[in-house]
C-alpha positions as CSV (number, residue, x, y, z in Angstrom):
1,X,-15.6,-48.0,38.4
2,X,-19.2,-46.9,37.3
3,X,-21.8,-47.7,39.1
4,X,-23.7,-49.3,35.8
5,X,-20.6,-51.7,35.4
6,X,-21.0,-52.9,38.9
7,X,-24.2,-55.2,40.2
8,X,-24.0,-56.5,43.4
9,X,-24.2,-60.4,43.1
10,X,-25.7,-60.9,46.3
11,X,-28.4,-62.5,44.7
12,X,-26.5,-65.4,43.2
13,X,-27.3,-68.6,44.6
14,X,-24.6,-71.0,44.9
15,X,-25.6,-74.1,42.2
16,X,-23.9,-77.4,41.6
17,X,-24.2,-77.6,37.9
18,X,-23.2,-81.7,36.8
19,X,-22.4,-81.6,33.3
20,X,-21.8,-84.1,30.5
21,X,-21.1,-84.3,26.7
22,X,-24.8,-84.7,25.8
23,X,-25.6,-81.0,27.4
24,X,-22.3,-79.0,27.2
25,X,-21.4,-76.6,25.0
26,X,-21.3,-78.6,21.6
27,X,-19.0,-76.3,19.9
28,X,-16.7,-76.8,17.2
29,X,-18.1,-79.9,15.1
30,X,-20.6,-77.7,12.5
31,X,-22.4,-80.9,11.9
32,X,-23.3,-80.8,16.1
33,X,-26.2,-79.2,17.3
34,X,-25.3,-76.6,20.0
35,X,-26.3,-77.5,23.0
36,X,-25.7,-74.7,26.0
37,X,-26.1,-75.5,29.9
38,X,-28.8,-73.6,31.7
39,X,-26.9,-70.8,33.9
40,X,-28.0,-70.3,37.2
41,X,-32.2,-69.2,37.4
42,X,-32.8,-67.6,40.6
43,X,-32.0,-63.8,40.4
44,X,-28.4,-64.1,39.0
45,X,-27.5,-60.8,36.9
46,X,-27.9,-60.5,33.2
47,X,-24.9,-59.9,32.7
48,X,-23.0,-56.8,29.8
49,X,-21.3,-59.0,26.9
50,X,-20.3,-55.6,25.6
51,X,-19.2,-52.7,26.5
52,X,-21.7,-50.4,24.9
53,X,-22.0,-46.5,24.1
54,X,-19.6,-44.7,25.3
55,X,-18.5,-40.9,25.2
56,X,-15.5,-38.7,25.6
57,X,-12.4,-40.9,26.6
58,X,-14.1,-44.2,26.3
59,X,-15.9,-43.9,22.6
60,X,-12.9,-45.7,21.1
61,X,-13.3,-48.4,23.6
62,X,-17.0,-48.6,23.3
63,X,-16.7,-52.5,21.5
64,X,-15.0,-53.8,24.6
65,X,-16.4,-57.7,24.7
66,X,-16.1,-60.3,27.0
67,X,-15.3,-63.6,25.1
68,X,-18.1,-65.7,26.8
69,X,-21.3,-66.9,25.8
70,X,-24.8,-65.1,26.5
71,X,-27.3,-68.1,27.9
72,X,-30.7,-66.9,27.9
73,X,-30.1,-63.3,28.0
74,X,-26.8,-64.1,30.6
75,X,-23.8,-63.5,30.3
76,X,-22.9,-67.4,32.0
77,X,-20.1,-69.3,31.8
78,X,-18.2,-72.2,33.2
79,X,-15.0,-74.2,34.7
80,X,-13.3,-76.5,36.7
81,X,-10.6,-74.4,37.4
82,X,-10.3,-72.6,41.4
83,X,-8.3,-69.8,39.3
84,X,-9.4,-69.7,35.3
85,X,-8.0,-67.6,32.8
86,X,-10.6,-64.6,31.6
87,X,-10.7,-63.4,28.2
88,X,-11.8,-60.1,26.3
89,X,-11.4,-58.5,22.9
90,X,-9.9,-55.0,23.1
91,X,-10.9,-52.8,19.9
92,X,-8.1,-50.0,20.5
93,X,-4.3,-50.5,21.3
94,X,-3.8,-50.4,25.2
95,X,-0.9,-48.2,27.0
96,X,0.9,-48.9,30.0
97,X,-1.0,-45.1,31.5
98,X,-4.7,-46.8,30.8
99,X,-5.4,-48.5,34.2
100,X,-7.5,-51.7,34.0
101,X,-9.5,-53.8,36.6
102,X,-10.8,-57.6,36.8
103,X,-12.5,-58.3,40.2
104,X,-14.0,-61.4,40.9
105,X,-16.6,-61.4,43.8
106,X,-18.8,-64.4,45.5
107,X,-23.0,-63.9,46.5
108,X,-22.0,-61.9,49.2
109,X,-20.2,-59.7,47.8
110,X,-16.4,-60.7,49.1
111,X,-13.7,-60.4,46.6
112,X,-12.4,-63.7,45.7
113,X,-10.0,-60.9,42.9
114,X,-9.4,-57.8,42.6
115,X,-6.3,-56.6,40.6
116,X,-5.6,-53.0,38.8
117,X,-2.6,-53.3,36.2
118,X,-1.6,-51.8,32.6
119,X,-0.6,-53.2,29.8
120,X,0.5,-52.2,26.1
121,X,-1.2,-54.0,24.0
122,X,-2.3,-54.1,20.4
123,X,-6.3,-54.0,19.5
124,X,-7.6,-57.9,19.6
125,X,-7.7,-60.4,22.2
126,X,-6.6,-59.6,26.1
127,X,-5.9,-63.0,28.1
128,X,-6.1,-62.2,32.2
129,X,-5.2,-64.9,34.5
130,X,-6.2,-64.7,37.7
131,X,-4.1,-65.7,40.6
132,X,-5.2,-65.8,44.2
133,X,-3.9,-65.7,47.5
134,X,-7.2,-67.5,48.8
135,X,-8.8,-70.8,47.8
136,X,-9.9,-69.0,44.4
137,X,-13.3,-70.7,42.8
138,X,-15.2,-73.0,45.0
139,X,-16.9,-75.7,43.4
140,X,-20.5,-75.2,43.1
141,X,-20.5,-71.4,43.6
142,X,-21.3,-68.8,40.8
143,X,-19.5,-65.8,40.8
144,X,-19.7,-62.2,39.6
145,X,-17.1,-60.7,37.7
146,X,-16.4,-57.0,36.0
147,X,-13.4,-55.9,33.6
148,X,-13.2,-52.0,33.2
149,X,-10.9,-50.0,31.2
150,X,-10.3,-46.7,32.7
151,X,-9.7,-44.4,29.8
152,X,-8.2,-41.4,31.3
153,X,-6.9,-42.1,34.6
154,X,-7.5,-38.4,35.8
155,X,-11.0,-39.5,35.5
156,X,-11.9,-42.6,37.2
157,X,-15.5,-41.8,36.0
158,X,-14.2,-41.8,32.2
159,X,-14.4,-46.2,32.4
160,X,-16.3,-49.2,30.3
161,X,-16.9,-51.9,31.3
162,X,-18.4,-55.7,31.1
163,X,-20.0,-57.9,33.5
164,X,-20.9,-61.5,33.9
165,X,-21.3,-64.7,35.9
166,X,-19.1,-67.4,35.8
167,X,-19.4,-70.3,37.9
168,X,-17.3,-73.5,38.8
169,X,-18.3,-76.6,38.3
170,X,-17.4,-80.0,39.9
171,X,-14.1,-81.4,39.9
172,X,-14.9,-84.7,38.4
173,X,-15.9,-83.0,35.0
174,X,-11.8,-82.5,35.0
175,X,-10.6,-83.9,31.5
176,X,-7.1,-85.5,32.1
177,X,-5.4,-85.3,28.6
178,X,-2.8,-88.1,27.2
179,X,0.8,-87.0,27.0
180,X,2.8,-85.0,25.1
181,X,-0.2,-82.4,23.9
182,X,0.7,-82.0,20.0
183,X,-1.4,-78.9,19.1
184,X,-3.6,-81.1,17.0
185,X,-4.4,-83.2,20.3
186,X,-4.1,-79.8,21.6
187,X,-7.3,-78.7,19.8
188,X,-9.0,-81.9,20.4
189,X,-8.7,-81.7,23.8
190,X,-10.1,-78.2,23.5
191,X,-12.9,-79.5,21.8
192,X,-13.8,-81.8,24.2
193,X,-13.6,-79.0,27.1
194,X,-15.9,-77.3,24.9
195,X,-18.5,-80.4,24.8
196,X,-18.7,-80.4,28.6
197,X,-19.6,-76.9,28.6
198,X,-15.9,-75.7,30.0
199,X,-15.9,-72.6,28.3
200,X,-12.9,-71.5,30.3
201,X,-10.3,-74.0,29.9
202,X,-11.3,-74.4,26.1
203,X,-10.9,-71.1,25.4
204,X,-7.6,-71.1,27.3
205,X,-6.2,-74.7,25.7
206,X,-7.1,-73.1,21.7
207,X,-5.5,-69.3,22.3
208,X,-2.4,-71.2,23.9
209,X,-1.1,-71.7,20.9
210,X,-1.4,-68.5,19.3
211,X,2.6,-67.8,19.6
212,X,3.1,-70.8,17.6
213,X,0.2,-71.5,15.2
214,X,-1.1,-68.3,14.6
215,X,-1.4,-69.1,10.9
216,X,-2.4,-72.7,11.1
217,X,-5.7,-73.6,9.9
218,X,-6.8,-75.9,12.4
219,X,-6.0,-73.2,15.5
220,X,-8.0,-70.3,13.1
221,X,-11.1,-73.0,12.7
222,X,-11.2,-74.2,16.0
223,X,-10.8,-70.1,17.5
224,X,-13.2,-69.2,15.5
225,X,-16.2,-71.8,15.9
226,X,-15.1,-70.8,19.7
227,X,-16.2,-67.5,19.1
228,X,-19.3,-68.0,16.5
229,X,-20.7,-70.1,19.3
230,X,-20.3,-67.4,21.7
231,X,-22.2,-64.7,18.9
232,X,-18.9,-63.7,18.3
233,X,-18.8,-64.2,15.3
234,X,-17.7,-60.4,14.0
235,X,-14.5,-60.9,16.1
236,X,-11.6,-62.4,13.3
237,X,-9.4,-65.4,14.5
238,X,-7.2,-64.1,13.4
239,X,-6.6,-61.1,15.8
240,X,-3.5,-60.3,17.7
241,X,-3.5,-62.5,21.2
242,X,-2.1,-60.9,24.1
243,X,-1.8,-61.9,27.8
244,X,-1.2,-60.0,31.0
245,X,2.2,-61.7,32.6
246,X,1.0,-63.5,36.3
């Protein structure tokens, strides 16, 4: 992996963020006014959104995004989950020859993640869950993580990739729906992850649904107000979803 699409996130201080509806992420409704948490202030890394120019093998990969929101010039976000689902938007078809990486690390640099794996794929959104052998998240503690496509797998130097910050908040911001989930109270529940600032588990509860509503107008609304909120807004809802099996 490049040494630009690694920063060492030693200097991440552990922060127990409280949130509420009044100063989450007030998404979806256009008539709200968005509202983003403050990310962590003292020394966390900015953070790569996008991948950036690249040459050679990686040029056609050079739009790689991470599907999060930039908060003050970081690229922060949040959940309640020990092991949340990460998502990025992939501009070129991926093979099962292009190796890829997600590794989650804590402030001192431990790896909470790390997986390699390949995946054919079709250009549009790339769902990566992470599973751990460990505890996974803690609550209170930010995190650094990095996604990097290797382009050519002769060359491990021929890579992109994107960085951020994600951190996990307190288990008693933990929405407990009403059951059954009907994809409208799917959506709403999404919604409400989204007005607590649980970027994670909104975007996760919205792309669910993708193998079934792909066309419906309520999914492609709520997706895509996702994504506008995030400055997203030049990737289309209506993208091919994939996800990398557990």
């Amino acid at each position: 992996m490049r040494d630009a699409g690694r920063r060492s996130p030693g200097s991440v201080a552990p922060l127990l963020f409280q949130v509420s509806a009044t100063i989450g992420l007030l998404l979806l409704a256009p008539t709200l006014t968005q509202a983003l948490p403050t990310p962590p202030d003292q020394g966390a890394p900015t953070g790569r959104q996008r991948g950036g120019a690249s040459r050679g093998d990686c040029i056609d990969y050079q739009d790689l995004t991470a599907l999060v929101p930039v908060v003050d010039g970081i690229v922060w976000s949040q959940t309640s989950s020990p092991t949340p689902d990460f998502f990025f938007y992939v501009p070129k078809a991926l093979s099962a020859d292009m190796p890829l990486e997600l590794v989650v690390q804590d402030r001192e640099d431990n790896y909470v993640f790390r997986q390699q794996f390949s995946v054919d794929a079709p250009p549009g959104i790339l769902s990566i869950p992470v599973t751990s052998e460990n505890a996974g998240l803690s609550p209170g503690e930010a995190y650094l993580w990095t996604f990097s496509i290797y382009c050519n797998a002769a060359r491990p130097s021929a890579s992109v990739s994107v960085f951020g910050t994600i951190q996990r908040v307190d288990d008693a911001v933990v929405i407990t729906p009403e059951a059954p989930l009907t994809p409208d109270r799917q959506l709403d529940l999404a919604q409400q992850y989204a007005e607590t600032g649980l970027w994670h588990e909104a975007m996760a509860l919205t792309l669910s649904l993708h193998p079934t509503n792909s066309d419906n107008a309520e999914y492609l609304e709520t997706l895509g107000a996702l994504l506008e909120s995030a400055g997203l807004a030049d990737i289309a809802p209506t993208v091919p979803v994939s996800e990398v099996p557990e």
